[in-house]
DRENTORKOL-3810 file (N, C-alpha, C; in nm, 4 decimals):
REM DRENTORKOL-3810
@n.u->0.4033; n.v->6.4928; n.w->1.9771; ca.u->0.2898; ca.v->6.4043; ca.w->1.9805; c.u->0.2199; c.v->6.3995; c.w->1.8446
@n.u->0.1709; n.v->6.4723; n.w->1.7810; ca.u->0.1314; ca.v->6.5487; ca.w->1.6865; c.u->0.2086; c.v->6.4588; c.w->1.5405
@n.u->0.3697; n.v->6.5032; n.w->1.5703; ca.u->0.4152; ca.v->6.4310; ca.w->1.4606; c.u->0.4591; c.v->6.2540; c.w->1.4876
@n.u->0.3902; n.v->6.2262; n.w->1.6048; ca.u->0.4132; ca.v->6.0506; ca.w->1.6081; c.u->0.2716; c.v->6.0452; c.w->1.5425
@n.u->0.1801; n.v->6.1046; n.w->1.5755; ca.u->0.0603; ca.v->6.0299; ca.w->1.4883; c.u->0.0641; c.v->6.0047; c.w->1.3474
@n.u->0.1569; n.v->6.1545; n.w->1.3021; ca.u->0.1356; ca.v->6.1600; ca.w->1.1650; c.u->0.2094; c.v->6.0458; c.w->1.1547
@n.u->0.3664; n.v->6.0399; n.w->1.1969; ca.u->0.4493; ca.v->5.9073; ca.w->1.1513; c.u->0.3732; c.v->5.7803; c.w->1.1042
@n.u->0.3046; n.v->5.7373; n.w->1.2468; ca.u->0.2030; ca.v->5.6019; ca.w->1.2539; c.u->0.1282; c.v->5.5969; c.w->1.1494
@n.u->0.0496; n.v->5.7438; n.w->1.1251; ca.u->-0.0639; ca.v->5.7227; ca.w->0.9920; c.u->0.0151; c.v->5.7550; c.w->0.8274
@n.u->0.1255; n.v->5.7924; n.w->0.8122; ca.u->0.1860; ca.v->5.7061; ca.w->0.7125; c.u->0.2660; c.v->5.5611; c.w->0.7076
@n.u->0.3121; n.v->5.5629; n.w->0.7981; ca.u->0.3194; ca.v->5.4227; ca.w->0.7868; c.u->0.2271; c.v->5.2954; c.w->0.7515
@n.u->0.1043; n.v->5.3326; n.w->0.8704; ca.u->-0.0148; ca.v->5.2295; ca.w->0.7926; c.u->-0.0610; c.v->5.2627; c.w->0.6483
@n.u->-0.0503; n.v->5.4103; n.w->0.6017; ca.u->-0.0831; ca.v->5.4238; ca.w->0.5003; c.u->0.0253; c.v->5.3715; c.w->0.3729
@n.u->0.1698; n.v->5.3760; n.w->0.3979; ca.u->0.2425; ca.v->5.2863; ca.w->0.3290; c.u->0.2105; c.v->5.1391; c.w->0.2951
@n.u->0.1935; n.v->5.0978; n.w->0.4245; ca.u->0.1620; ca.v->4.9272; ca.w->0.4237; c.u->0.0471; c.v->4.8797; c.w->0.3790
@n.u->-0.0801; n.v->4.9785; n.w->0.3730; ca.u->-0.1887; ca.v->4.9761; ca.w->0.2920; c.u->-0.1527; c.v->4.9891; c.w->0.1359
@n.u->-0.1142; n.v->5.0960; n.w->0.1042; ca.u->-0.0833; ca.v->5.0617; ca.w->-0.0123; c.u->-0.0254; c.v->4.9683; c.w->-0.0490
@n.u->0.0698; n.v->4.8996; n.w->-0.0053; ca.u->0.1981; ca.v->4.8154; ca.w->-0.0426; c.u->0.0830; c.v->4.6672; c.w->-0.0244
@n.u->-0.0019; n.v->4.6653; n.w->0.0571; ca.u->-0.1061; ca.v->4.5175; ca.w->0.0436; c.u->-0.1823; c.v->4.5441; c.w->-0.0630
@n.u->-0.2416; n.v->4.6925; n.w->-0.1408; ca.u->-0.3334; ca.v->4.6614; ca.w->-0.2209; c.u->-0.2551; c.v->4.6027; c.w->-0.3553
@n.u->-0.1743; n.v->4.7006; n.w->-0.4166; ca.u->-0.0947; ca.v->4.7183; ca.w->-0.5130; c.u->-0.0514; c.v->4.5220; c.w->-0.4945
@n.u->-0.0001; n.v->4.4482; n.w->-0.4092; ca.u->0.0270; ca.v->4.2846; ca.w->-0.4254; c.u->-0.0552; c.v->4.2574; c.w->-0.4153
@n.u->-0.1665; n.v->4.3184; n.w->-0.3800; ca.u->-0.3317; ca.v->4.2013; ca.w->-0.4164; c.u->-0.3317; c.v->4.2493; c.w->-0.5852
@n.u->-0.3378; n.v->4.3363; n.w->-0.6236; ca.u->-0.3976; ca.v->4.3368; ca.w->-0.7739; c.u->-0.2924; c.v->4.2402; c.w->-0.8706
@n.u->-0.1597; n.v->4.2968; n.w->-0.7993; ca.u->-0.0230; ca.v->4.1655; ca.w->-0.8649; c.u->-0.0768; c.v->4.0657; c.w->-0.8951
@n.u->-0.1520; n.v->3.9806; n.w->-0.7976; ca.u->-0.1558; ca.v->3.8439; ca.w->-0.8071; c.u->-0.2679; c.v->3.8272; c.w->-0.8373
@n.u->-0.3716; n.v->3.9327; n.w->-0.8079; ca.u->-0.5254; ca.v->3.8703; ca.w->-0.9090; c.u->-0.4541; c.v->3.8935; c.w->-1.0811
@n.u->-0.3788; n.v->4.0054; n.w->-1.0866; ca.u->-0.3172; ca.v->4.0116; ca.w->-1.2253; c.u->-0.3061; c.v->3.8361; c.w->-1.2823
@n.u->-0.1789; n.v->3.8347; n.w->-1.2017; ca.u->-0.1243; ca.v->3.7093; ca.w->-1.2858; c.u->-0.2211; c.v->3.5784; c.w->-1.2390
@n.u->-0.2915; n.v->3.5656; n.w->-1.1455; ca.u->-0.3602; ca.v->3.4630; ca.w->-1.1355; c.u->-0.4749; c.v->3.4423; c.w->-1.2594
@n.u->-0.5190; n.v->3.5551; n.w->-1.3215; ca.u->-0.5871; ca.v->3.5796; ca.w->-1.4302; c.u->-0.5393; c.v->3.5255; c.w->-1.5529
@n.u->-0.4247; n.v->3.5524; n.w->-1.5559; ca.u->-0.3361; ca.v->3.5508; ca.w->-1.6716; c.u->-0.3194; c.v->3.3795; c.w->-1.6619
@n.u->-0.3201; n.v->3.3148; n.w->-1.5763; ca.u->-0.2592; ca.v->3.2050; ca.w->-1.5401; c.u->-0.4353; c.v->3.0631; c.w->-1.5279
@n.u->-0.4800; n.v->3.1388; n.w->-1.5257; ca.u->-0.5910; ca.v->3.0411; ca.w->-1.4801; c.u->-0.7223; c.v->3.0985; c.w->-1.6502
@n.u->-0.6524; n.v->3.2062; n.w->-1.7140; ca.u->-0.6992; ca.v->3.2425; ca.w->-1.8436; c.u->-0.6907; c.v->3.1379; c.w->-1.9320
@n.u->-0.5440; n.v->3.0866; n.w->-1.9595; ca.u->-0.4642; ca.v->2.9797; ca.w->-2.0613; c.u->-0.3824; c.v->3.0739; c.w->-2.0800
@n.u->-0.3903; n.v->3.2228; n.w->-2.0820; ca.u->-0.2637; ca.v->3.2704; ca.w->-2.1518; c.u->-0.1081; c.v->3.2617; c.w->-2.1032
@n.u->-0.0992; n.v->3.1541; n.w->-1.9945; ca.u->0.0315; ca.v->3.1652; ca.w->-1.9366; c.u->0.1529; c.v->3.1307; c.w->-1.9686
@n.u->0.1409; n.v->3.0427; n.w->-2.1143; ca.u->0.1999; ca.v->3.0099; ca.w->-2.2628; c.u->0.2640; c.v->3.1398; c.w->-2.2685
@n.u->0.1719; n.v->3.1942; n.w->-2.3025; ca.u->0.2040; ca.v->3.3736; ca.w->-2.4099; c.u->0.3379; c.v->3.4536; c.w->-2.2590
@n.u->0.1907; n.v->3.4966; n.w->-2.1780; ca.u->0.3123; ca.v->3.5581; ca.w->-2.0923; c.u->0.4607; c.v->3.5167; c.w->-2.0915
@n.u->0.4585; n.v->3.3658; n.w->-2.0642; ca.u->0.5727; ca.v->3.3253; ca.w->-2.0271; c.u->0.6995; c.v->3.3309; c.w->-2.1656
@n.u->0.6472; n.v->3.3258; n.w->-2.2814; ca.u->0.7079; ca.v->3.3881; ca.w->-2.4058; c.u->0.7308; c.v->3.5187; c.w->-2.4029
@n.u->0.6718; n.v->3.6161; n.w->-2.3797; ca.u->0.6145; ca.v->3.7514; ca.w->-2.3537; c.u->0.7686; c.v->3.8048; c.w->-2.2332
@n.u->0.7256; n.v->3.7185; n.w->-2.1523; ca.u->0.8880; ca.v->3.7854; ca.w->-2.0274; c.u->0.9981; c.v->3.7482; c.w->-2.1330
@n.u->1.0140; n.v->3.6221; n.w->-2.1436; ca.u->1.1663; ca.v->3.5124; ca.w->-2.2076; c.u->1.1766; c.v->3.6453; c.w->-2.2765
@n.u->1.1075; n.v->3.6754; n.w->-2.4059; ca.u->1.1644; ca.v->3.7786; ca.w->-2.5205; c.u->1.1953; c.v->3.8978; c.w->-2.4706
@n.u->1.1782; n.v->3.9410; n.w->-2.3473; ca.u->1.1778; ca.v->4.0723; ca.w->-2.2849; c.u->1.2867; c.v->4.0539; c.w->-2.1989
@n.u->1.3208; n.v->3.9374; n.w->-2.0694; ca.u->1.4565; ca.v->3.9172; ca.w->-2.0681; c.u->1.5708; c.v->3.8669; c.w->-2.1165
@n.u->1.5477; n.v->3.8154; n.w->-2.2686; ca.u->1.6598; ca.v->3.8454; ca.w->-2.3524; c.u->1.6942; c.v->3.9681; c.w->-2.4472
@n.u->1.6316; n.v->4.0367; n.w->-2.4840; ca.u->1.6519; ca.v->4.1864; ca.w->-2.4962; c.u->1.7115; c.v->4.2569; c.w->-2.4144
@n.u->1.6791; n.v->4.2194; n.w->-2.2715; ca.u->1.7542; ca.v->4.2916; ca.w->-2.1520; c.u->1.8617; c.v->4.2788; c.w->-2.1597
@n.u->1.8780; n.v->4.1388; n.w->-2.1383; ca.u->2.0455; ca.v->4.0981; ca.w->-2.1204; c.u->2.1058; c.v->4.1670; c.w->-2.2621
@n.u->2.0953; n.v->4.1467; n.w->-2.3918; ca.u->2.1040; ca.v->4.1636; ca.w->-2.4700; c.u->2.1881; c.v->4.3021; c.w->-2.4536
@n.u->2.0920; n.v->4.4258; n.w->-2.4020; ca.u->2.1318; ca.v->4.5539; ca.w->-2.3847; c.u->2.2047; c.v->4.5733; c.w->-2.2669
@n.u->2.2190; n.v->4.5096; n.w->-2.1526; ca.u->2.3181; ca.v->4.5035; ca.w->-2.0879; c.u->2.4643; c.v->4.4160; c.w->-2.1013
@n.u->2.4877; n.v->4.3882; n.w->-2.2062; ca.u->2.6092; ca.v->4.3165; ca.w->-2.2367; c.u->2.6585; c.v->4.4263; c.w->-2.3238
@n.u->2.5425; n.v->4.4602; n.w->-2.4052; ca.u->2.6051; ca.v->4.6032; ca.w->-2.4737; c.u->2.6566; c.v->4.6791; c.w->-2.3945
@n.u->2.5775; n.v->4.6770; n.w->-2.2926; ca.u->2.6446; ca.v->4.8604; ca.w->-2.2228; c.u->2.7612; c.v->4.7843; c.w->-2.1100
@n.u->2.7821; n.v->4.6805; n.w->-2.1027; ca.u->2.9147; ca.v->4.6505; ca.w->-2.0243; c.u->3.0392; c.v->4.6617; c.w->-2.1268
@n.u->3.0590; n.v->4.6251; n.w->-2.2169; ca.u->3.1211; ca.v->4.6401; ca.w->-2.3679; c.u->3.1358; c.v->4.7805; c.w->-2.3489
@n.u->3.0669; n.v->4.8398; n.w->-2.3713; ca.u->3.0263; ca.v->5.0073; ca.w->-2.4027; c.u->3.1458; c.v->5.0561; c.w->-2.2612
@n.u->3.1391; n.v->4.9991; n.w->-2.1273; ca.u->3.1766; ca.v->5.0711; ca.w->-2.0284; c.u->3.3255; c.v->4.9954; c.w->-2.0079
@n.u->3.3687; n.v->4.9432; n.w->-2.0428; ca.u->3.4919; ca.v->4.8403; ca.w->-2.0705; c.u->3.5769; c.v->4.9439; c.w->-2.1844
@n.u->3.5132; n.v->4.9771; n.w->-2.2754; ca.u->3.5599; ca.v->5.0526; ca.w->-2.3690; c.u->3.6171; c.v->5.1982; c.w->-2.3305
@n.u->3.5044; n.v->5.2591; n.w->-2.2510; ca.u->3.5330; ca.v->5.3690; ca.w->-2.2039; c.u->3.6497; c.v->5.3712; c.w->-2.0931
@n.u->3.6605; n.v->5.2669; n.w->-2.0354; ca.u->3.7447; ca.v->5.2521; ca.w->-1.9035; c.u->3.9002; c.v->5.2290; c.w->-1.9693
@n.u->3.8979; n.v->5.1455; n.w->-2.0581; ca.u->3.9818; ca.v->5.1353; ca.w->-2.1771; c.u->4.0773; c.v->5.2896; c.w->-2.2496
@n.u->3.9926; n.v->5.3574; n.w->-2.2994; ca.u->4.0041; ca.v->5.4719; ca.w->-2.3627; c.u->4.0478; c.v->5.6170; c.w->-2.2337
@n.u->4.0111; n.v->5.5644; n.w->-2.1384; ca.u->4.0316; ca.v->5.6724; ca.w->-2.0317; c.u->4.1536; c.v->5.6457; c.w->-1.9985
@n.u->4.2222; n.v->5.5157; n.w->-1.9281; ca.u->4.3363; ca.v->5.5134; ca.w->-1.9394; c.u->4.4222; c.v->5.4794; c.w->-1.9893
@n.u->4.3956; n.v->5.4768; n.w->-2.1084; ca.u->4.4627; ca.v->5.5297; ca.w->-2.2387; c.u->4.5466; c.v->5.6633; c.w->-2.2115
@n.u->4.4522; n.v->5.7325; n.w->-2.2441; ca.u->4.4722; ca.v->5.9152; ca.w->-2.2040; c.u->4.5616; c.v->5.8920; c.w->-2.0939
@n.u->4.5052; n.v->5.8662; n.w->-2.0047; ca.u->4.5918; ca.v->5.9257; ca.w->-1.8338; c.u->4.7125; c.v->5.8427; c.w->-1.8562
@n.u->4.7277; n.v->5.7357; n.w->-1.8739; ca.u->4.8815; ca.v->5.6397; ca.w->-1.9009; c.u->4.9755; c.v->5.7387; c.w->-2.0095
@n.u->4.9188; n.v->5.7944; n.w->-2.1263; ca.u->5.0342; ca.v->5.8794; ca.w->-2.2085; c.u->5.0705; c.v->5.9602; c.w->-2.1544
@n.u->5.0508; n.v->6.0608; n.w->-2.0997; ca.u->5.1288; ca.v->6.1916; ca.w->-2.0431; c.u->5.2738; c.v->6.1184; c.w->-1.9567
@n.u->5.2432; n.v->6.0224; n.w->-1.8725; ca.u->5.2851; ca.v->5.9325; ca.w->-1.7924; c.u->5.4442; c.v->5.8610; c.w->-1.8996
@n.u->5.3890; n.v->5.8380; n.w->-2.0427; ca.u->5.4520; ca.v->5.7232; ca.w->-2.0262; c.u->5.5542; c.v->5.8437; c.w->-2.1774
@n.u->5.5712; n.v->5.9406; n.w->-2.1656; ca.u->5.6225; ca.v->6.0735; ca.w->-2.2889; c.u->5.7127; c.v->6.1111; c.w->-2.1953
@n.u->5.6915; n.v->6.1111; n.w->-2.0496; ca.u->5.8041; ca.v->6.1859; ca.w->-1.9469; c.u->5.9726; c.v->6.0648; c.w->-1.9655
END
């Protein structure tokens, strides 16, 4: 009994948090947006998800290479018999 209450009172306490934290989200960006600065932001992400991609094309390269180089190795022993 004991531990259904507790269950129940984290749960509401999850879902409380999880409503405040998307209320401040959107007074955030509604701020940002009803400021003028929504120019900037929207420059501000673009340059931040092309850097991303940027570094994830690297590290697919990077893991292509390694996958490359691994069976490398394991194919010679293989291919000396």
């Amino acid at each position: 009994m004991i531990e259904t209450i507790r269950t129940i009172m984290d749960r509401k306490s999850s879902t409380m948090i999880s409503f405040v934290l998307g209320a401040a989200v959107g007074a955030a960006i509604g701020y940002l947006l009803a400021s003028g600065k929504a120019e900037e932001l929207k420059d501000d992400l673009q340059e931040t998800a092309s850097k991303v991609k940027d570094e994830i094309d690297k590290q697919v390269e990077r893991g292509k290479e390694l996958v490359d180089e691994i069976r490398n190795k394991t194919e010679q022993p293989f291919k000396q018999s």
